[in-house]
KEKE-3310 file (N, C-alpha, C; in steps of 0.2 Angstrom, whole numbers, plus 5000, padded with zeros to 4 digits):
npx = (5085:5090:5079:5088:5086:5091:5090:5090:5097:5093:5079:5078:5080:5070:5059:5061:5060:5045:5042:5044:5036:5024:5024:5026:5013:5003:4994:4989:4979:4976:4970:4962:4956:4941:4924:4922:4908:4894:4897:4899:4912:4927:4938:4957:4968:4984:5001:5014:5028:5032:5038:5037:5025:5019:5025:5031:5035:5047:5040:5036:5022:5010:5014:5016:5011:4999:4992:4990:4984:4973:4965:4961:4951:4942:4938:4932:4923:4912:4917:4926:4943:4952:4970:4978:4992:5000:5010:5010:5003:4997:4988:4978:4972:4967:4956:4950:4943:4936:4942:4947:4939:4944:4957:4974:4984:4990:4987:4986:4975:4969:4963:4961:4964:4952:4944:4938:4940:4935:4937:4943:4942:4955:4970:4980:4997:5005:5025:5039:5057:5074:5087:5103:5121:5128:5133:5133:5130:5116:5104:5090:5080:5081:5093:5099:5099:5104:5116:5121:5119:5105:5095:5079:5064:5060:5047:5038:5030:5040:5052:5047:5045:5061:5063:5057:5064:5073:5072:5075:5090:5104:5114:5109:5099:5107:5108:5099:5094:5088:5077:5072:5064:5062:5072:5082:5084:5089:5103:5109:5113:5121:5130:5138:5132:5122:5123:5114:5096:5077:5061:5049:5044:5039:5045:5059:5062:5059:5070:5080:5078:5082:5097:5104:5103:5114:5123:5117:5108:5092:5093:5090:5073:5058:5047:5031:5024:5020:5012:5023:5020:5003:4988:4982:4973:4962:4958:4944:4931:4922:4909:4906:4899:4893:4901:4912:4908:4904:4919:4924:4916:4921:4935:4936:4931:4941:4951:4944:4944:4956:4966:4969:4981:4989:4993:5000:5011:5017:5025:5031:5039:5034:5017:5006:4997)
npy = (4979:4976:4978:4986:4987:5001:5013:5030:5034:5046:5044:5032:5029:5038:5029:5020:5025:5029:5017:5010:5018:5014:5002:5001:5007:4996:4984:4968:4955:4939:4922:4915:4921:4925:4930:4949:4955:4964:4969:4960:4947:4945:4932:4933:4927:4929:4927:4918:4924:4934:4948:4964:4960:4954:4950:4947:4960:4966:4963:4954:4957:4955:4963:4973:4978:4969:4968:4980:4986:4975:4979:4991:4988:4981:4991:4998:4992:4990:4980:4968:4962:4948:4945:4932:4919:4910:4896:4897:4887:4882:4890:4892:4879:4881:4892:4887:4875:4882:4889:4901:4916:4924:4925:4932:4927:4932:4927:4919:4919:4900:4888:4876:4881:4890:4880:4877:4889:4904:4922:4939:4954:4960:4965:4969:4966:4955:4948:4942:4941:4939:4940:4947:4948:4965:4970:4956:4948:4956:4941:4930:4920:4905:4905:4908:4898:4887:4892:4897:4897:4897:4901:4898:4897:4885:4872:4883:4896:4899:4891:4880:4884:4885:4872:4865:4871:4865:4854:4836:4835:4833:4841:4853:4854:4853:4867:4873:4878:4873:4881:4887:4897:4915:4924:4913:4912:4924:4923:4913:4919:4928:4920:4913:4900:4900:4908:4918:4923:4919:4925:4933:4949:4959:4956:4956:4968:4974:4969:4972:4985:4988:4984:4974:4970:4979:4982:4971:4969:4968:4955:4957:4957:4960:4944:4939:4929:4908:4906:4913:4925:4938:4942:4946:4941:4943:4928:4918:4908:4895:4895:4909:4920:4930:4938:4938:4949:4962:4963:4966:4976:4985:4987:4992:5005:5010:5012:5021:5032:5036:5028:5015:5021:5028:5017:5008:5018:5017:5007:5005:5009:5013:5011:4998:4991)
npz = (4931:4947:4965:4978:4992:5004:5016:5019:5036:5047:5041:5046:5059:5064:5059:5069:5080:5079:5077:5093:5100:5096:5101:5113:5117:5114:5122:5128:5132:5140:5130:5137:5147:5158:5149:5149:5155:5148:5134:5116:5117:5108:5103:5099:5090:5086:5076:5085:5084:5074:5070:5062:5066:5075:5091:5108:5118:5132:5145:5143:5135:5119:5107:5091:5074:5070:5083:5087:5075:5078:5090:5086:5078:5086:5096:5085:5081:5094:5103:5115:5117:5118:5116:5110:5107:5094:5084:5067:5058:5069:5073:5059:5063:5075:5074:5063:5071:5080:5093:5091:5089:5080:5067:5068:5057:5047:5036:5017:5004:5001:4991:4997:5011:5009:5012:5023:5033:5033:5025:5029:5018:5011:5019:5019:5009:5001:4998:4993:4999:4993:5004:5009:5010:5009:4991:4986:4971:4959:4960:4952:4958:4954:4950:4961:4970:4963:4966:4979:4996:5005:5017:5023:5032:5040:5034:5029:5014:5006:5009:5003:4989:4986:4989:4978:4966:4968:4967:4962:4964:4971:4976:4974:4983:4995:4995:5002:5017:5029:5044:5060:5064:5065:5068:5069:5054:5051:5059:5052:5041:5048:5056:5043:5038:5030:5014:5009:5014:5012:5012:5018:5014:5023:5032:5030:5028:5042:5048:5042:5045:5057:5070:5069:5053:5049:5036:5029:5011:5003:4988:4973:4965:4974:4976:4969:4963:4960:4973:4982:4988:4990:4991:5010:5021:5036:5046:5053:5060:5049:5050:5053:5047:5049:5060:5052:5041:5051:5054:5040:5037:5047:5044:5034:5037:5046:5035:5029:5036:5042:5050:5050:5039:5050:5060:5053:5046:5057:5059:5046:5032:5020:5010:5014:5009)
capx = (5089:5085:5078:5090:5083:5094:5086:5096:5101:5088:5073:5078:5081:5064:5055:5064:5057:5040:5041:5045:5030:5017:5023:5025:5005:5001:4990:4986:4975:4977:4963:4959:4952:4931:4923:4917:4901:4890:4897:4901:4920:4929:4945:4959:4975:4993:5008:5018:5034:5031:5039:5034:5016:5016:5030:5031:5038:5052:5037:5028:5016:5010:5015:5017:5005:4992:4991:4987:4977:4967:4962:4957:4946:4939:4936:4927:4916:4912:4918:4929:4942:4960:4974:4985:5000:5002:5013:5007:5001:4992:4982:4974:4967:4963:4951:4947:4938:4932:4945:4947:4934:4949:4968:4979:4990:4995:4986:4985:4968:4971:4959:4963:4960:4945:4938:4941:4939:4932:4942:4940:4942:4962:4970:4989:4998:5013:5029:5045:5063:5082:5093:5113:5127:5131:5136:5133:5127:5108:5103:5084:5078:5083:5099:5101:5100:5108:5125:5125:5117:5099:5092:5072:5061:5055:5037:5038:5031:5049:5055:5044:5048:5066:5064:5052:5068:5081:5071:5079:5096:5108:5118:5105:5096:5110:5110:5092:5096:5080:5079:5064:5062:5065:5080:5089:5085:5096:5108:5111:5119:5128:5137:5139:5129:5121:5124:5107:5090:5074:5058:5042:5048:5041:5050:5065:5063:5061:5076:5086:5080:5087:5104:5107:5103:5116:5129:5114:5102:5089:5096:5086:5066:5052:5044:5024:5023:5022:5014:5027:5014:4996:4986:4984:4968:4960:4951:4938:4929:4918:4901:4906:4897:4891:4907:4916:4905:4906:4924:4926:4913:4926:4939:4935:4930:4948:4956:4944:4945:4965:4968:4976:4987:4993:4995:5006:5018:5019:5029:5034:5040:5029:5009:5007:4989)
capy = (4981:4973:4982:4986:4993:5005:5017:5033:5035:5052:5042:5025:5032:5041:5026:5016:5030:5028:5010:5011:5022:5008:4994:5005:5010:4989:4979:4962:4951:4933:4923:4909:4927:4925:4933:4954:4957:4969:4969:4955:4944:4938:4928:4932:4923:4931:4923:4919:4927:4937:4957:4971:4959:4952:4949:4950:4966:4965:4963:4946:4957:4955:4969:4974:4978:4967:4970:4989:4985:4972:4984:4997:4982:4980:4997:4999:4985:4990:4973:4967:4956:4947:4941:4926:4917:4904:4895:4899:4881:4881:4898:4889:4873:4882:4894:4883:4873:4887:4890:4906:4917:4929:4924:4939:4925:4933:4920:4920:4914:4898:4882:4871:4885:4890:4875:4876:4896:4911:4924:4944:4957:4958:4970:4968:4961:4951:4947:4937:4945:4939:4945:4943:4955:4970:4968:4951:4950:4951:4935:4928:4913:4901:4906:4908:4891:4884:4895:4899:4893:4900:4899:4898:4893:4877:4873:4891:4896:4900:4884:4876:4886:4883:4863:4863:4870:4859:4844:4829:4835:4832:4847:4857:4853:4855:4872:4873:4878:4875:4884:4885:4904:4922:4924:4910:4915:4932:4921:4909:4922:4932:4917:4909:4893:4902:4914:4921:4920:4919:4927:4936:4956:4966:4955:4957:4977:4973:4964:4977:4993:4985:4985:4967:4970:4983:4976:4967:4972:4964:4955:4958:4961:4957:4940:4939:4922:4902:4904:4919:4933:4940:4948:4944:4940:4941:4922:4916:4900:4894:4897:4915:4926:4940:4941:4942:4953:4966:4964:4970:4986:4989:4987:4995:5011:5010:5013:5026:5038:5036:5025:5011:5022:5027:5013:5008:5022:5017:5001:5002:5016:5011:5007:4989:4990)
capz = (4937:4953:4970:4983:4998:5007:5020:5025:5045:5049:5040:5049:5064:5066:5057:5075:5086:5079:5081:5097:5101:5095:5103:5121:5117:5115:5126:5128:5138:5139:5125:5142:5152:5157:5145:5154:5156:5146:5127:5115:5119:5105:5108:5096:5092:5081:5076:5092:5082:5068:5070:5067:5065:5082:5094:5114:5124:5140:5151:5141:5130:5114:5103:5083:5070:5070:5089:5086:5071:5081:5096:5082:5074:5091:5095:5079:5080:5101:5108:5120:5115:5120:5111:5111:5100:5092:5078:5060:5057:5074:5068:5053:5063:5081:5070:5059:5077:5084:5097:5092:5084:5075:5064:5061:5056:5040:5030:5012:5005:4995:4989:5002:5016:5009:5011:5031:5033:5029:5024:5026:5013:5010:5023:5015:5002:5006:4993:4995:4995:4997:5008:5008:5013:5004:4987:4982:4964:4959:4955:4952:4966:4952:4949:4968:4973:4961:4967:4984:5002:5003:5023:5025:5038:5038:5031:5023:5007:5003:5011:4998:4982:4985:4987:4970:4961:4969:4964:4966:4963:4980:4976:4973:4990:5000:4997:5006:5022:5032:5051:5065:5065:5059:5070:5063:5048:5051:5062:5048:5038:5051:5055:5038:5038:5022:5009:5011:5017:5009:5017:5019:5012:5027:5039:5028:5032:5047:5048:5036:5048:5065:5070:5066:5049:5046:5029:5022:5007:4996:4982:4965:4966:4978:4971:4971:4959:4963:4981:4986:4989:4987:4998:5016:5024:5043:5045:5054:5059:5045:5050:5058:5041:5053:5061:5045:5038:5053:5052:5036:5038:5051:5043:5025:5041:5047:5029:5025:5041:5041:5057:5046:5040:5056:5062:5045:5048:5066:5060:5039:5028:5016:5014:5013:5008)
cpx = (5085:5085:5083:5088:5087:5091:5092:5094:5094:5081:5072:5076:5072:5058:5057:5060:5047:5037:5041:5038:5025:5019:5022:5017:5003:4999:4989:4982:4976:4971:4956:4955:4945:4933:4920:4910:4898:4892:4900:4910:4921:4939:4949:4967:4980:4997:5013:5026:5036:5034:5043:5027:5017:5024:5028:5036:5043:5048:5033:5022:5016:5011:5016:5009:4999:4987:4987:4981:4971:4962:4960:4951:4939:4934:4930:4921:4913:4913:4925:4932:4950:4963:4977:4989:4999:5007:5007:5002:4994:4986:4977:4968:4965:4957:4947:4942:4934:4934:4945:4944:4939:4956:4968:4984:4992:4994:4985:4979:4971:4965:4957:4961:4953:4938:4935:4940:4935:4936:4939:4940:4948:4962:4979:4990:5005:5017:5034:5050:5068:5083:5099:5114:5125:5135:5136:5128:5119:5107:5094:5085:5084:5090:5105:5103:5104:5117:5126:5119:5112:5096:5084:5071:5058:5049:5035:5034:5036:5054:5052:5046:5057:5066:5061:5057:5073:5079:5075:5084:5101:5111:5114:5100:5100:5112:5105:5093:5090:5082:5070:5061:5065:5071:5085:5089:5091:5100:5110:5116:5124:5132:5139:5138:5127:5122:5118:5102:5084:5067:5053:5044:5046:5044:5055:5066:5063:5068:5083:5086:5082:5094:5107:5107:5106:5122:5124:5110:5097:5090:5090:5078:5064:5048:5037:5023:5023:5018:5019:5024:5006:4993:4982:4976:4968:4956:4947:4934:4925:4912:4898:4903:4895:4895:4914:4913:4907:4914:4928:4922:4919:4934:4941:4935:4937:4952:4952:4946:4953:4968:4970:4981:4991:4995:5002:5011:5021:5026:5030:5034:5038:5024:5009:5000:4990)
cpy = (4979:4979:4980:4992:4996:5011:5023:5037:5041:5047:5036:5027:5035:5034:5021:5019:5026:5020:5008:5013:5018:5004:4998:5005:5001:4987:4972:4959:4941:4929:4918:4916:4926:4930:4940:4954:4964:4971:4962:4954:4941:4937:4929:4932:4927:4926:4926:4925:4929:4946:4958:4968:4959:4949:4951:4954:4960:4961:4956:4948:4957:4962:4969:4977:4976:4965:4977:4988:4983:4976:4989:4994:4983:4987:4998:4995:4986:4984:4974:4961:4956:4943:4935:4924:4912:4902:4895:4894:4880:4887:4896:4883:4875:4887:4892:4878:4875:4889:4895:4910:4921:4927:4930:4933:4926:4926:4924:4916:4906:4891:4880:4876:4888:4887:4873:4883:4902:4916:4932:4947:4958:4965:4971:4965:4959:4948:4943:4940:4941:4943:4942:4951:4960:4968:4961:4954:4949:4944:4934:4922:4907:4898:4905:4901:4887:4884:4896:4896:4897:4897:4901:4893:4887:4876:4879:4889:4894:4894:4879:4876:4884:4874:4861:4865:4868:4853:4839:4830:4836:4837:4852:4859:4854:4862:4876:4872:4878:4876:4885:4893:4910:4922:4921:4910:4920:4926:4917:4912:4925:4927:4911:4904:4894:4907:4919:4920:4922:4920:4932:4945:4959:4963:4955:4964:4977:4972:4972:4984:4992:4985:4977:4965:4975:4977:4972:4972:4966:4963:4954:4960:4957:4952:4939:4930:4913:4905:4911:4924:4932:4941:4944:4945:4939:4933:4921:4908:4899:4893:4904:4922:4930:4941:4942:4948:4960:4967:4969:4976:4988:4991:4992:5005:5013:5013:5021:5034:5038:5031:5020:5013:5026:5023:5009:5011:5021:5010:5000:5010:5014:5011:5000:4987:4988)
cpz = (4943:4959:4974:4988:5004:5012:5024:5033:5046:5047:5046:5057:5070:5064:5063:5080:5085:5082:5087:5100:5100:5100:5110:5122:5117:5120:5124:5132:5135:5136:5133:5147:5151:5153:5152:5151:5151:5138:5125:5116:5115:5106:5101:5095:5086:5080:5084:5090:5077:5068:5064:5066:5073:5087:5103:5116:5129:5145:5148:5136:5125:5110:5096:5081:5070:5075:5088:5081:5074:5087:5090:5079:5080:5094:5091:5080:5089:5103:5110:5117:5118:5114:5114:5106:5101:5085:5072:5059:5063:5074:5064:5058:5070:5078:5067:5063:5080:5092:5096:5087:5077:5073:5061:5061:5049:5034:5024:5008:4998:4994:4995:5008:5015:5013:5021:5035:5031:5029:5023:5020:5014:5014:5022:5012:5003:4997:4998:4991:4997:5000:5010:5011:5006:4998:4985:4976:4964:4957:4957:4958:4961:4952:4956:4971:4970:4961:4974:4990:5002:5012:5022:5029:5036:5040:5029:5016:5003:5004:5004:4991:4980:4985:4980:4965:4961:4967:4966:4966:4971:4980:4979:4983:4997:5002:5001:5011:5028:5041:5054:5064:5061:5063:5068:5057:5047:5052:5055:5043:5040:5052:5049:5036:5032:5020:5009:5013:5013:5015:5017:5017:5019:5032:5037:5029:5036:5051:5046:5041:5055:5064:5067:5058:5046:5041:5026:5018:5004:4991:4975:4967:4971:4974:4972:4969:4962:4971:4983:4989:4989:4993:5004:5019:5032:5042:5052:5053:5052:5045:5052:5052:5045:5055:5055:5042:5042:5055:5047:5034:5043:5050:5035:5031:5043:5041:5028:5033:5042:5046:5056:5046:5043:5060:5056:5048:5053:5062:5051:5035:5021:5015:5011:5011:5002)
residu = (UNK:UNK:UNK:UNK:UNK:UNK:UNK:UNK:UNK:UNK:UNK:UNK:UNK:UNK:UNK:UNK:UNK:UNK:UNK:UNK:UNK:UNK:UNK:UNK:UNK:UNK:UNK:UNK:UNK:UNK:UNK:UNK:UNK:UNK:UNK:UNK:UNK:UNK:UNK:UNK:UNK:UNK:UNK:UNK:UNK:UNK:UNK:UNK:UNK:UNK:UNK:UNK:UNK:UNK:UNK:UNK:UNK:UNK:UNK:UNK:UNK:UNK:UNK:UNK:UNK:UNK:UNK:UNK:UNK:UNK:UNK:UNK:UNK:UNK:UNK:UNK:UNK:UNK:UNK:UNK:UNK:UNK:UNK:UNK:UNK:UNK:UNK:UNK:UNK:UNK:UNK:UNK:UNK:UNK:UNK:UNK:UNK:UNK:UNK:UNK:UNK:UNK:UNK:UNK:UNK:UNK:UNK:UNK:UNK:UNK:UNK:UNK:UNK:UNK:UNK:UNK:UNK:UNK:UNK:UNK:UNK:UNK:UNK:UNK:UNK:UNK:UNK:UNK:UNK:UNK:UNK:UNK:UNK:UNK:UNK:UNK:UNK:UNK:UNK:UNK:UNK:UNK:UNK:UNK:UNK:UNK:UNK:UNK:UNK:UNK:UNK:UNK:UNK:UNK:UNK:UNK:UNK:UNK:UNK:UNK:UNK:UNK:UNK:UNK:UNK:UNK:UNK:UNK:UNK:UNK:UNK:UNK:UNK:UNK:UNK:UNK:UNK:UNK:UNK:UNK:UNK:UNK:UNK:UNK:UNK:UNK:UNK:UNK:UNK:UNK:UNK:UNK:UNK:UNK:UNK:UNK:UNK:UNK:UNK:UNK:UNK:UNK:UNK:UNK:UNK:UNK:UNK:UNK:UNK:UNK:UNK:UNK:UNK:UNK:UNK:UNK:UNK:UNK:UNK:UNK:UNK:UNK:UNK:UNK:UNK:UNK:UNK:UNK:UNK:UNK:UNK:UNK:UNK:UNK:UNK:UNK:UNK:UNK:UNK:UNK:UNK:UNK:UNK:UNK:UNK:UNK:UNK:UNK:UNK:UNK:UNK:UNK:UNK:UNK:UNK:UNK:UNK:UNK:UNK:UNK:UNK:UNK:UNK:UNK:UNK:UNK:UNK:UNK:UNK:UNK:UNK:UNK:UNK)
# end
């Protein structure tokens, strides 16, 4: 039996308020700011367009999760630091030069970044889910692509796992809808360019607990396998051992005194740890 995720209206509602209440609480500072005077500065960069991780406010600031978390990080460890954004891909190789001492970009640790990063102690675990309208049938990925129009962002995991099972086939491939962002992700299925969308799980609840996500669900399970998941790592340049290292006293601090999972609640009706 597959998962569908349905949230009823008083929970939603209040899990909307809450969220509302973190991002309001958010700050940012720009990463090009002098460094102040009198404690260490480090410079740290998010996904430019990633919610409920990181996303800008009305007013141009950075807001989401790993906005709040990152001030709690900071905090813990007494230093002084700023955010900025950038695309996912530009995260991995400004870090990896030492442009920014910190990535919350929701990297997953693999070989090849290893080999270019350092990587903290896991701080979430990330999956991969469908989402169509109400009432379409379960179907597994494989199944999926083979029947109906499947949107993912382009250069994705997800973008990747669905080209690896359409293989050479022209059919198949044209059901691979590739798009620039999470937005046209949604938009691709409100106006019918695809039959679903393919996509990271907590931005698929994200998606599902907003208005613009009402009439869809999650078609069958959340996928870990191939590349689709696995637990979610802060990086860091590759020479930076003492700032990893004080990162993750600070962060193993944060899970044990509770101030993770307030922050958690602020933005997932779930724990994501």
């Amino acid at each position: 039996m597959g998962f569908r995720m349905r949230f009823p209206a008083a929970p939603v509602l209040a899990i909307i308020a809450a969220l509302s209440a973190g991002l309001a609480l958010a700050q940012t500072a720009r990463a090009d700011a002098p460094p102040p005077a009198g404690k260490p500065f480090l410079r740290i960069v998010v996904i430019d367009h990633s919610p409920p991780f990181s996303d800008r406010n009305a007013d141009g600031l950075l807001v989401g999760f790993n906005i709040d978390f990152g001030r709690e990080l900071c905090r813990s460890m007494d230093v002084v630091c700023s955010f900025d954004a950038a695309p996912f891909k530009q995260i991995i190789d400004d870090v990896a030069a030492g442009r920014f001492d910190i990535g919350f970009g929701n990297v997953l640790r693999t070989p090849d970044r290893e080999q270019r990063l350092l990587f903290s102690i896991p701080y979430w675990r990330s999956s991969t889910s469908l989402v169509g309208r109400r009432g379409v049938p379960e179907l597994g990925l494989e199944d999926a692509v083979r029947s109906r129009r499947i949107a993912a962002i382009r250069g994705s995991r997800q973008h990747a796992a669905l080209l690896r099972l359409a293989g050479a086939d022209p059919a198949l491939n044209a059901n691979v809808i590739p798009v620039s962002t999470l937005d046209d992700l949604w938009e691709a299925m409100r106006s019918g360019q695809s039959d679903m969308a393919i996509g990271p799980t907590l931005n698929v609840v994200h998606f599902l607990l907003s208005d613009s996500g009402d009439g869809f669900e999650t078609i069958g399970t959340p996928m870990s396998e191939d590349g689709l998941g696995g637990t979610v790592h802060i990086v860091f340049p590759p020479e930076r051992h003492a700032l990893k290292e004080s990162v993750d006293r600070a962060l193993t601090a944060l899970r044990n005194d509770g101030t993770y999972q307030r922050i958690n609640r602020n933005y997932f009706p779930f724990d994501i740890y």
